[in-house]
C-alpha positions, 0 to 999 in steps of 0.5 A, spaced: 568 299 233 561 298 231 556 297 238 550 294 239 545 297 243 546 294 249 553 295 248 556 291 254 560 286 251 565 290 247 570 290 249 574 297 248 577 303 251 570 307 251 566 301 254 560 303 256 559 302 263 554 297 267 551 301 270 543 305 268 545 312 270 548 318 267 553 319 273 556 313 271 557 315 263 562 320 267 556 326 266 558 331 272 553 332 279 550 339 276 547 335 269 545 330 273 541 334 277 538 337 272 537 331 268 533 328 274 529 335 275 527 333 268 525 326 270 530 323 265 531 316 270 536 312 265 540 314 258 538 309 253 542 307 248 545 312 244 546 316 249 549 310 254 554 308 248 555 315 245 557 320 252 564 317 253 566 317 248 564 325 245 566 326 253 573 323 252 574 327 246 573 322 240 569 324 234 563 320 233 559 316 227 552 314 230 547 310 227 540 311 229 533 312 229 529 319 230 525 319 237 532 314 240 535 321 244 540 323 239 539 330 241 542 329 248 547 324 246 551 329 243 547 336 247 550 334 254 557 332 252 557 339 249 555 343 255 559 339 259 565 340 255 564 348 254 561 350 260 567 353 263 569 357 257 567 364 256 564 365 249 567 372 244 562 375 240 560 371 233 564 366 236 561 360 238 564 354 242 560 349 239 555 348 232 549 344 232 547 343 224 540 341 223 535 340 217 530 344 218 527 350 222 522 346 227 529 341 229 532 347 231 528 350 235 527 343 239 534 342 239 535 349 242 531 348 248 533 340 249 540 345 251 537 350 254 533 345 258 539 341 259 543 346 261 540 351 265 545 350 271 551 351 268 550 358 264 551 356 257 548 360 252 545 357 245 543 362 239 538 359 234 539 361 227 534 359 221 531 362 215 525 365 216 527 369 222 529 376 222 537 377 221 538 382 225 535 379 231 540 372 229 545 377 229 544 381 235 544 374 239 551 372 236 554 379 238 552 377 245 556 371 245 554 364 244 557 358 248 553 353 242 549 356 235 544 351 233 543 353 226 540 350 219 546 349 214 543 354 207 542 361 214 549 358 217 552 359 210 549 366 210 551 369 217 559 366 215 558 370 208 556 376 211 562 375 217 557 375 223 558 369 224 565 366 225 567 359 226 575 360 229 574 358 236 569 352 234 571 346 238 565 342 237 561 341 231 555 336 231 551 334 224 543 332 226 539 328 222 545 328 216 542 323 211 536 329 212 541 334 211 542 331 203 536 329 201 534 337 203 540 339 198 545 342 203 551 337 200 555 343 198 552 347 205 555 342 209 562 342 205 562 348 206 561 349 213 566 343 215 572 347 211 571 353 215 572 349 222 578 348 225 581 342 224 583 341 230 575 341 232 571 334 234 565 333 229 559 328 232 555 325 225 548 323 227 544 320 221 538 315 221 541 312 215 548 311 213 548 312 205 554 313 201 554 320 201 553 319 209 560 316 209 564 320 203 562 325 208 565 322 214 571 319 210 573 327 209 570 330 216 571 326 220 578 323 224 578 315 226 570 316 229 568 311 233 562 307 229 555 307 233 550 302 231 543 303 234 539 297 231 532 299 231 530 292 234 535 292 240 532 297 244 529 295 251 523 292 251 517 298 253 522 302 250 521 301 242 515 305 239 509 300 238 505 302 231 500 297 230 500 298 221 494 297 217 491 298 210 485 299 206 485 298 200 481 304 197 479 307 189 481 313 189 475 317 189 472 314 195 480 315 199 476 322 203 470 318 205 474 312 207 479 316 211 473 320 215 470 314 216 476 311 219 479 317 223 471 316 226 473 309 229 481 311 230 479 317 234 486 320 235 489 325 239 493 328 233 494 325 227 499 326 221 497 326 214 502 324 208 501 327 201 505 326 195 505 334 193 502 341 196 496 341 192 494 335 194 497 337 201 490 343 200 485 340 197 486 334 201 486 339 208 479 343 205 475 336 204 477 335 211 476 341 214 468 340 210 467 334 213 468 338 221 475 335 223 479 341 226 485 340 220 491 344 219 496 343 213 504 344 212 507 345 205 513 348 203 509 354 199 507 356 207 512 362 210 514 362 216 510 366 221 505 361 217 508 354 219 510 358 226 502 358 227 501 351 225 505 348 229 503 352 235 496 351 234 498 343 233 502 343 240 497 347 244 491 340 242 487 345 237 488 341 231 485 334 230 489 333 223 495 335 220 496 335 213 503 335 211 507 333 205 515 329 207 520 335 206 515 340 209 514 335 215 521 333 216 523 335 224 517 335 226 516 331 233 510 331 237 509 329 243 502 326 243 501 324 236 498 318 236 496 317 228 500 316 222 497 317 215 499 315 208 493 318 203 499 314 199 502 308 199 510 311 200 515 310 193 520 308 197 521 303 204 525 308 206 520 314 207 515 309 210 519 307 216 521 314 216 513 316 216 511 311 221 516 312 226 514 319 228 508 315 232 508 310 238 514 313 242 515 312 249 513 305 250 506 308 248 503 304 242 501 309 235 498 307 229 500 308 222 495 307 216 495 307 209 491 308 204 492 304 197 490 304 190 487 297 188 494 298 184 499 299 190 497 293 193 504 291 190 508 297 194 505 294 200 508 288 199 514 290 197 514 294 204 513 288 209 519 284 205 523 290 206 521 291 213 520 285 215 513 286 218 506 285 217 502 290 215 494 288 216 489 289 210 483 291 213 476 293 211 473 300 211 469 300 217 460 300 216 456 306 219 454 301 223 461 299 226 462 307 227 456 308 230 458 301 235 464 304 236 462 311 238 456 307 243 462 304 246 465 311 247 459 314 251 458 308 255 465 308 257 464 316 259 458 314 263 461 309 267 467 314 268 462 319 272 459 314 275 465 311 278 468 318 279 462 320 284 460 328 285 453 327 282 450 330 289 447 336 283 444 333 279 441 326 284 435 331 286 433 332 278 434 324 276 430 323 282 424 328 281 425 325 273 424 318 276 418 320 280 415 321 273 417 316 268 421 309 268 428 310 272 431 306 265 427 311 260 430 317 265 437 314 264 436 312 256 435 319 255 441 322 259 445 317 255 441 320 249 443 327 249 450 325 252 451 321 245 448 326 241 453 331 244 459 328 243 457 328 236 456 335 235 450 333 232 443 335 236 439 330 233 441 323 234 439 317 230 438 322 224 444 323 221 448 317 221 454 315 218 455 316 210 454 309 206 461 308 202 461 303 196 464 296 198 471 299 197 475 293 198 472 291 191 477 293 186 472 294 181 467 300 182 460 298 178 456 304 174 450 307 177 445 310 174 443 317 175 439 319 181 440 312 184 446 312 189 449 305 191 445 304 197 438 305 198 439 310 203 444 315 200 441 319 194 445 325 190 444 332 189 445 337 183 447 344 185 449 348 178 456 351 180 463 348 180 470 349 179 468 355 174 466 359 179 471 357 184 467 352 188 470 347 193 469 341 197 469 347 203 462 351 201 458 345 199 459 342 206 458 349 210 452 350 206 448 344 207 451 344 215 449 351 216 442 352 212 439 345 214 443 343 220 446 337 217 451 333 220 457 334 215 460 327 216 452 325 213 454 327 207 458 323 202 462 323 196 462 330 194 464 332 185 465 338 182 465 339 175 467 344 171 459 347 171 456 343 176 456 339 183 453 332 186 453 331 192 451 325 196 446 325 202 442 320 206 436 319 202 432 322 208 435 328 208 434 331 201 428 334 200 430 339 206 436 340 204 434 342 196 429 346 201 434 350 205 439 351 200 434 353 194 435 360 198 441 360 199 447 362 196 454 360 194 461 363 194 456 369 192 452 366 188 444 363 188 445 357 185 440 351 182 438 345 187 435 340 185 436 331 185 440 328 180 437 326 174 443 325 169 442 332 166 449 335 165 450 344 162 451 343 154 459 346 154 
């Protein structure tokens, strides 16, 4: 049968119950305790159609999106059903099958969590840890071993692994599973389980692959289709789309500028291949954003330390490529980025869907070529949403918004009280000067503070072109586009190994420039050009012409159009 998300008015021998608790699916006291401990109030719908009939021993095929509770969907009936049994070593009960190493970590503590009343133990096992710490786990015994396919694969080769007394395997995120390539792991794996075994297949998507798989592996399943429209309303994630229409020279501009406006939390950053992943990462780490970048040429203690830094709130931006962000969950990310339009509906949605969980809104933004305007057409007729085109915010627009974020900080404190401490220094200000100038001046330095900018109203925002324009006109040399932004010549490039990075921290740390003044950056082979706002060149040329870059005392002047002969 195929149940919808509500799942009340089928009718069949695992219909799902009226009732909204998890007792009332057939969850034992000891899980629900637990689960009420953890503040879970009502399963949702995946886990409300899909408990029964896992409890009830039945192989499963569920359809469902990332973020809707799969985990616990197959998680709590597996510690239910083996919580009695007693493991042997390198003998697990149960496999959990997951894409990637961050999704089994997660799984691993989604059981753990669940089951700490029950005595259940989970062994997490993933390329990129050391194997004879895997192998230590599994000695000890493991009622259910979360691993990904290509390390499951290597632990059964090397018999410290031993699937023999499996009754439970579980496939997460299957449709992920093949487009990472472990087609013939997963092949591989299933044949040296049990038969007699259950298998529970969780996949966002139901491709062909998916269902040849479920053809061969799995026995008279149960068909559970989660739409993505049919959650409860608060419940479905909220991503408010948008779109700037960007030449692609001016996308990095264009997205600080933006950021400014959006303030996220935390936001992540598609690009299409790993260098752009590190270029992109440098720019914007010049720029003064706290940025942290995901890639498959990073090993694992490197990713390890990037996830950590981005849970733990010490990254503002991540900058990832699809395959190495794929398992990612983040609670308070609040932005999803495309430096690209997606070439596939499929990937867009996948994207965007990491955002605006839990009834909180996200933000998913995209930056396109003037040419991949069609791309974003082709998404809003397959998706059946709109996708708003907007303008690229002004400084002025940025500098309203950040005004508005001081003033609401303020009245905050006002509201809040507590400001006994310092009414002796306003009032002794207030004797002196106009009460209102006293309060324009806190107000003053607040804002300048929050700017990480000690100078105010003299580092705006950098012009950009009118981008939204599909055609950019020539400028003469020296001359920037707006009477207010003027371009610099440093003479050292990509020859000598500068970067985005050295340009930025020079004029920031040798002239005290807000680095979010400075405009588009262009390296050339034997030269750089710099935008500044035209009150800030001549001190910049000032500090830099004692300065050094990447150890080297380079030439500052004004762009005059004079290139190096080759």
């Amino acid at each position: 049968m195929v149940v919808s998300a509500d799942a009340r008015t089928v009718r069949s021998e695992y219909l799902v119950p009226m009732s909204d608790t998890f007792a009332d699916i057939g969850l034992g006291a000891d899980l629900v305790a637990e689960l009420a401990s953890l503040g879970y109030e009502e399963p949702t719908p995946i886990q409300r159609a899909a408990i029964g009939p896992l409890l009830a021993g039945r192989d499963l095929l569920g359809q469902a999106a990332t973020g809707t509770g799969k985990t616990a969907a197959f998680a709590l009936p597996i510690l239910q059903r083996l919580a009695d049994q007693r493991p042997a070593p390198g003998r697990p009960l149960a496999l959990v099958l997951v894409p990637t190493r961050e999704l089994a970590v997660q799984v691993s503590e989604a059981f753990h969590r669940y089951g700490r009343k029950l005595g259940t133990s989970v062994v997490p096992i993933y390329g990129g840890q050391e194997f004879h710490r895997q192998v230590a786990g599994l000695r000890r015994g493991a009622h259910v071993v979360v691993a990904t396919p290509g390390r499951a694969l290597d632990h059964l080769r090397r018999e410290t692994l031993d699937l023999a007394d499996v009754r439970m395997i579980a496939l997460d995120e299957a449709d992920e599973m093949l487009d990472m390539g472990f087609a013939e792991d997963l092949e591989l794996i299933l044949e040296a389980a049990p038969e007699t075994r259950q298998t529970a297949l969780f996949s966002a998507t139901l491709p062909p692959r998916i269902a040849a798989i479920a053809e061969r592996h799995l026995r008279d399943p149960e068909r559970i289709l989660i739409a993505r429209d049919a959650a409860k309303p608060g419940s479905m994630p909220k991503v408010r789309q948008v779109a700037y229409i960007v030449p692609r020279a001016h996308k990095v501009a264009a997205l600080g500028r933006v950021l400014d406006l959006e303030s996220p939390t935390l936001a992540l950053v598609f690009c299409r291949t790993r260098l752009d992943v590190d270029e992109l990462a440098d720019r914007l780490s010049g720029r003064g954003y706290r940025v942290a970048s995901l890639h498959g040429g990073m090993s694992q203690a490197e990713r390890d330390r990037v996830m950590s830094r981005a849970r733990g709130g010490t990254v503002d931006l991540l900058v990832a490529t699809d395959v190495a962000a794929r398992g990612i969950d983040i609670e308070h990310l609040t932005h999803v980025v495309n430096f690209d339009v997606p070439s596939s509906t499929e990937a867009y949605v996948h994207r965007i869907g990491r955002t605006g969980r839990a009834g909180r809104e996200g933000v998913a933004i995209t930056l396109a070529d003037p040419r991949a305007h069609r791309l974003l057409r082709n998404i809003e007729h397959a998706t059946k949403q709109r996708i708003a085109i907007c303008t690229v915010p002004t400084p002025r627009d940025v500098k309203a918004h950040r005004m508005d974020m001081t003033r609401a900080a303020v009245r905050d404190a006002v509201v809040a009280g507590d400001l006994d401490a310092y009414r002796a220094v306003a009032e002794a200000l207030a004797s002196e000067f106009d009460p209102m100038d006293v309060a324009a001046a806190a107000i003053r330095l607040a804002h300048e503070a929050s700017e990480g900018d000690g100078d105010g109203d003299a580092h705006d925002e950098p012009h950009i072109p009118v981008i939204e324009s599909f055609a950019r006109p020539q400028r003469a040399p020296g001359r920037a586009e707006s009477s207010d932004m003027v371009r610099i010549y440093i003479s050292g490039g990509t020859r000598m190994g500068m970067r985005p990075a050295d340009i930025v921290g020079a004029i920031a740390n040798e002239a005290r420039v807000n680095p979010r003044s400075i405009g588009d950056i262009e390296i050339a082979e034997g030269y750089s050009l710099v935008e500044l706002p035209a009150r800030d060149v001549d001190h910049v040329i000032r500090s830099l012409r004692g300065a050094t870059m990447r150890g080297r005392k380079l030439k500052v002047n004004r762009d005059l159009g004079i290139r190096p002969k080759k």
